[in-house]
LOMAR-327254 format. One record per residue (C-alpha): y, x, z. Coordinates in steps of 0.2 Angstrom, whole numbers, plus 5000, padded with zeros to 4 digits. Layout:
<nodes>
YXZ
...
</nodes>
This chain:
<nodes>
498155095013
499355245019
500755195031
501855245014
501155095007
501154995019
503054995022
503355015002
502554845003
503354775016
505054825012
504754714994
504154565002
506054585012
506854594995
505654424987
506754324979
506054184988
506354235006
508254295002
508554104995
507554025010
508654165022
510354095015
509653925016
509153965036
510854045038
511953895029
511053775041
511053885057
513053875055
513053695051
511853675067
513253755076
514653655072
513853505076
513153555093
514853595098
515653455092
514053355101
514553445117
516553395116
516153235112
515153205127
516253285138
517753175130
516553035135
516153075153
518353125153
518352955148
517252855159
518052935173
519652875169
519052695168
518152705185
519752785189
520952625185
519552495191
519752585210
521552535206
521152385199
520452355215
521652415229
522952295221
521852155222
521852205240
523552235242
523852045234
522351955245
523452055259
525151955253
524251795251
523651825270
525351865276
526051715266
524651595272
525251655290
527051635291
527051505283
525951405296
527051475312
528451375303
530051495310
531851535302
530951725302
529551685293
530151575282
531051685274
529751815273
528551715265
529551715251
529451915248
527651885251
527451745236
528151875226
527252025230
525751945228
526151875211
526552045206
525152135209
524251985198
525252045184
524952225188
523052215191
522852125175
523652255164
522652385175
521152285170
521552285152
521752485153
520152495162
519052385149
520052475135
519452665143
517752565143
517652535125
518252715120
516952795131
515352695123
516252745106
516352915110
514452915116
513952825101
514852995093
513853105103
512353035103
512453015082
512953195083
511653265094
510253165084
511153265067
510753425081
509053385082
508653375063
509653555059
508553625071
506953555064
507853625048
507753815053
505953795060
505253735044
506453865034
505553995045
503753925042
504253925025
504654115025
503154165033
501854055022
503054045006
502553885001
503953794992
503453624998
503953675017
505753745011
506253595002
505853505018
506753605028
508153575016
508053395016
507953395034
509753485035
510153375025
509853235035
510453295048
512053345043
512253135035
511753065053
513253225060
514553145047
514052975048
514852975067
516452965059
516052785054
515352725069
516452595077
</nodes>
């Protein structure tokens, strides 16, 4: 065989039917496969933005449970050296202390409230990145599917973008 023929036959196995529709198939999913993977990407990132603000309001959480132990200590104590001085301290003691109660409470309820968006959002990723995962799997069998041109292996490779995408949309339903 010539080198003319050689890419005459070539340059008609590039314009068989078969690999044009398995390339637009490979092309449709690579573009799906990046839309998901970036959405993956903000997703975990809004969960690790997320997880820091939580451990953020529990260090909070905690210096005014400090500060309130520390109010109750300077309460306990004038309050035992029985003096016209202490006496009327303890009083703005009492109620510092009560008020960081009520302030570490709703701290706590924003913290847990972080906590809960966080594993949400990481349930998003995680359902996105497992979507990832069959999209890829999607364009390898595509490409085995070109080079082999066995109809059996394309329309695996489409089913599997096509499972993939389901498990990338069905994120929006986790809860």
């Amino acid at each position: 065989m010539s080198p003319t023929e050689e890419v005459q036959e070539k340059a008609e196995e590039v314009r068989h039917p078969f690999d044009r529709k398995v390339a637009a198939s490979m092309a449709a999913i690579a573009a799906a496969l990046a839309i998901v993977a970036v959405l993956g990407h903000m997703f975990t990132t809004e969960e690790l933005l997320t997880q820091e603000k939580a451990a953020d309001q529990w260090a909070y959480f905690q210096a005014k449970s400090i500060r309130r132990y520390e109010s109750e200590i300077a309460k306990d104590l004038l309050s035992a050296m029985q003096s016209s001085v202490a006496a009327g301290t303890v009083g703005k003691y009492a109620a510092n202390a009560e008020r960081y109660e009520k302030e570490t409470e709703q701290i706590r309820e924003k913290a847990t409230e972080l906590e809960r968006e966080s594993l949400l959002t990481g349930r998003r990723a995680q359902r996105l990145h497992f979507g990832e995962v069959f999209l890829e799997i999607a364009i390898v069998l595509a490409s085995l599917a070109i080079l082999t041109r066995r109809r059996p292996i394309w329309w695996t490779s489409m089913a599997a973008g096509v499972i993939g995408v389901v498990i990338a949309v069905s994120m929006r339903w986790i809860a």
